[in-house]
N, C-alpha and C positions, 0 to 999 in steps of 0.2 A: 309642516312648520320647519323651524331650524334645525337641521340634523347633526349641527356641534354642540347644542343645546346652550347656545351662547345667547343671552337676549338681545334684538337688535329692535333697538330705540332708533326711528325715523322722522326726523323735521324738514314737513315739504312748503315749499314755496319757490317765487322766481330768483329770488335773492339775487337780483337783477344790482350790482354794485358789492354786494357783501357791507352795507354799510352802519353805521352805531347800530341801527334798530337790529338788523341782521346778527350783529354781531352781538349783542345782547342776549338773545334768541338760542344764539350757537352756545354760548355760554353755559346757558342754563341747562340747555340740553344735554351739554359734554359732562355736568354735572349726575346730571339724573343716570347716565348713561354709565359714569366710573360706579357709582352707588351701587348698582345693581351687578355690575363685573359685567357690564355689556356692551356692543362697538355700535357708533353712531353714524345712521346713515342721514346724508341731506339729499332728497330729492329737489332736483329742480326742473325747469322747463325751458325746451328748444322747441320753436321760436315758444317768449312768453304770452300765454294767452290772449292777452288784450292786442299783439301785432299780430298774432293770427285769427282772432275775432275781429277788430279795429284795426286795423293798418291804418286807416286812416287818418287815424287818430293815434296814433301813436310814432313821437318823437325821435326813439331812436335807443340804442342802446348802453348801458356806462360800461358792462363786460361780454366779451365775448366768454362763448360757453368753456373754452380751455381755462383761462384768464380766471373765472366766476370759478371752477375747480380748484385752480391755484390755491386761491385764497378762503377758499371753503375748509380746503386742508389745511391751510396756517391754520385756522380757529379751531382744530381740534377735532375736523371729520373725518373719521377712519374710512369712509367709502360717498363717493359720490358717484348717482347718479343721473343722468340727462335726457330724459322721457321727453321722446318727440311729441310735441301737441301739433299733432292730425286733426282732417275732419272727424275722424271716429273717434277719437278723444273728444274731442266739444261732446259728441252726441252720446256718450255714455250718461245713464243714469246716475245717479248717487251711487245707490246701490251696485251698479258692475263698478263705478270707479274704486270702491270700498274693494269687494271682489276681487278684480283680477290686476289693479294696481299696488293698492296697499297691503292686502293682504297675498295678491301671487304673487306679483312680481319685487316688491320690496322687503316682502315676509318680515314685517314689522309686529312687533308686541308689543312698543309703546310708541303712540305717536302725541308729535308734540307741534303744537298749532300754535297762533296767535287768536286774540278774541276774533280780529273778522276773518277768520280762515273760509273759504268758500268752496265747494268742489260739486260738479258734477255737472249737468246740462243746465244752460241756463244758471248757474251756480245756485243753485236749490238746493243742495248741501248746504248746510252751518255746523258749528262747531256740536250745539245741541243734538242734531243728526246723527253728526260723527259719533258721540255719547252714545245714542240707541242703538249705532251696530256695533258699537266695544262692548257694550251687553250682550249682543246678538251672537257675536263671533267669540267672545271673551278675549279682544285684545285690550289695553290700557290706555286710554286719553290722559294727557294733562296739558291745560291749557294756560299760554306764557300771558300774563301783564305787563306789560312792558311799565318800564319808572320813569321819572324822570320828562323831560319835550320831547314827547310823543310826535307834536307834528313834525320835529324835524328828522323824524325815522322814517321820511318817506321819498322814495326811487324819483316820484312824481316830481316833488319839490328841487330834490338836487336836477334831476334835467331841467325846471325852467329856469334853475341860477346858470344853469352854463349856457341854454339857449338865450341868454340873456349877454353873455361874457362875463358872469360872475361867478369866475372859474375860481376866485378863491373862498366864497363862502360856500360852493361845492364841494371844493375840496376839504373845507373844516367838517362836513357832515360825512364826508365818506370815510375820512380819517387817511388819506393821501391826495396823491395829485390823481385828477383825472385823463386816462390815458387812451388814446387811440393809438392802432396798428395797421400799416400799409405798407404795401411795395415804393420803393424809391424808382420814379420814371421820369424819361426826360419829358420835360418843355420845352421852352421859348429860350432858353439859356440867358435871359435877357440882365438876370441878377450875376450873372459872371461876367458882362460886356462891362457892367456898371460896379463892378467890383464888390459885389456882395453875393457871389455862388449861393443859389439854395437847393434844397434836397425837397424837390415838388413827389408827397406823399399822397399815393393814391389807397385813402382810406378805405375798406372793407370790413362786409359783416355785419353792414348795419349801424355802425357804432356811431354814437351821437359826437357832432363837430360843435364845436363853441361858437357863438357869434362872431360876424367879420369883426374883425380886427389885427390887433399888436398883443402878441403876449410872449412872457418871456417861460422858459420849458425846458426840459431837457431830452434831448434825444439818444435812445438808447438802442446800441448796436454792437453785438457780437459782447454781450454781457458789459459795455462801460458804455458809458454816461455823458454826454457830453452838452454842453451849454448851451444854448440858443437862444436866437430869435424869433417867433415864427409868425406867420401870416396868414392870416382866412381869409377868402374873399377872392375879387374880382382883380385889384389892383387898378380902380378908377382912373388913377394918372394914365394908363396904356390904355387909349380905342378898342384896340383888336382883345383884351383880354376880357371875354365874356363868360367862360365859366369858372365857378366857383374853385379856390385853391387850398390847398395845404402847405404851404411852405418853411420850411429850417433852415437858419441861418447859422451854422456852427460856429460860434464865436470862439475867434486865435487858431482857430484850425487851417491848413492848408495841405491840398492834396488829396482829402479825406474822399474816396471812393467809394460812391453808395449807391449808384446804380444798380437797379434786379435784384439789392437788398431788400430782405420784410424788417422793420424799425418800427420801434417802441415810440411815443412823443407825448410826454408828459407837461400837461398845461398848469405851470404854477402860477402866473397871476396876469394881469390883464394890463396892459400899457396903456394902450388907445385906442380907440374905435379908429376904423379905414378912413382915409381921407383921401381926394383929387389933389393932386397937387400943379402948380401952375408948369414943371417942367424938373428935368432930371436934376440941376442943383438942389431945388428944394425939398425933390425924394430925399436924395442924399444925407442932407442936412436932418432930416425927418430920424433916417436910419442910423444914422451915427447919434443921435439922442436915444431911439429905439435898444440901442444895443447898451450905452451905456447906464439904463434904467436897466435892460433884459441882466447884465452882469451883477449892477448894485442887488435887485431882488432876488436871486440864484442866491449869493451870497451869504442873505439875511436869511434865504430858505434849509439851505446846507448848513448851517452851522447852528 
């Protein structure tokens, strides 16, 4: 067990966003956790279960695992950490995941679950379960009811508003903006012949991209912030442009060098769905509306 004899309260799940319901969770548990004079750990999972059971079924990511730490530790986790989900992990029992996860390797004395907490092969573990080996083992259960709109405390829900481009009632449930991270690489340079330079971001990690469109965001590099336009999609008006984009438009900026940079791009709200348009004037025309909604909402968001 602990050999500083400090009690270490663990809350495991994907916490895939850190979002209300999450944070709710974290709460309560940082509570139980000061109570007892003991440090809280959050276990989570790389990749999360259902993308390494279901890939197929499964959309995509709100944090990457650095990110998902980050903000684990804003809400008051003294230690995180990020249990690779293996085949040998699906295929544990209940009983070894109890074993040699919660109790070897996280050396938890209280652990702290939601009602449908699931674990083991086949998730044949319940929270009921969990109950019978904190008897068995003498560790502590206490099980969180979440208050309040429950359905909106779900990872599920916030991906179909963004696969939808409804980046900002995603954003109200995560409690910021939704963000992706990629290298800055060149393209077609075609947005600099037409006088609107973009920063094409090649997304990594899984992270889930918002539906094609217009939205307006902020791009974040070498710790500041900077305004944008951005684009998803194809870019229908161009033939040759067949695969799918990331694009930033850093609005008032000139010169900005972001080449082989990794950039932050935070999507705050949604402008318009992609459109063909009949020829480069009417891009144009399109994009100078684009940017001066992308400024007006930045504006209303920032302050």
């Amino acid at each position: 067990m602990n050999s500083s004899n400090v009690p270490v309260v663990v809350t495991i799940g994907v916490f895939d966003g850190v979002h209300a319901g999450h944070r709710q969770v974290l709460g309560i548990a940082k509570s139980i956790a000061s109570s007892i004079n003991g440090t809280l750990t959050a276990a989570t999972f790389d990749p999360p279960p259902k993308a390494f059971l279901r890939p197929e079924s499964f959309d995509g990511l709100l944090t990457l695992p650095e990110r998902r730490a980050d903000l684990l530790r804003a809400n008051g986790v003294d230690h995180v950490e990020t249990l690779k989900f293996t085949d040998a992990m699906a295929h544990m029992s209940s009983d070894e995941f109890v074993e040699e996860i919660l109790l070897g390797a996280l050396n938890a004395q209280v652990i702290i679950v939601g009602r449908n907490f699931r674990f083991g092969h086949g998730a044949s573990g319940t929270v009921e379960t969990l109950q019978e080996f904190a008897k068995k083992f003498g560790f502590e259960v206490r099980i969180v009811d979440l208050v309040g709109d429950s359905t909106a405390w779900s990872s599920t829900r916030i991906r179909n508003a963004i696969l939808k481009g409804h980046v900002e009632g995603a954003n109200g449930l995560l409690g910021r903006a939704h963000r992706v991270t990629g290298e800055v690489v060149h393209g077609d340079h075609r947005g600099r012949e037409i006088g609107y330079p973009t920063a094409n971001i090649e997304v990594g990690g899984g992270l889930l991209i918002p539906a094609d469109g217009v939205y307006s965001g902020l791009l974040w590099v070498d710790g500041v912030a900077h305004e944008s336009a951005i684009s998803v999609g194809t870019n229908p008006t161009f033939d040759d442009v067949t695969n799918r984009r990331v694009e930033a438009y850093v609005i008032g900026k000139t010169g900005l060098d972001l080449y082989g940079k990794v950039v932050d791009l935070d999507f705050v709200s949604h402008i318009r769905d992609m459109e063909s348009f009949a020829g480069i004037p009417e891009l144009l025309e399109a994009m100078d509306r684009d940017v001066t909604k992308a400024k007006a909402d930045l504006e209303k968001y920032q302050n």
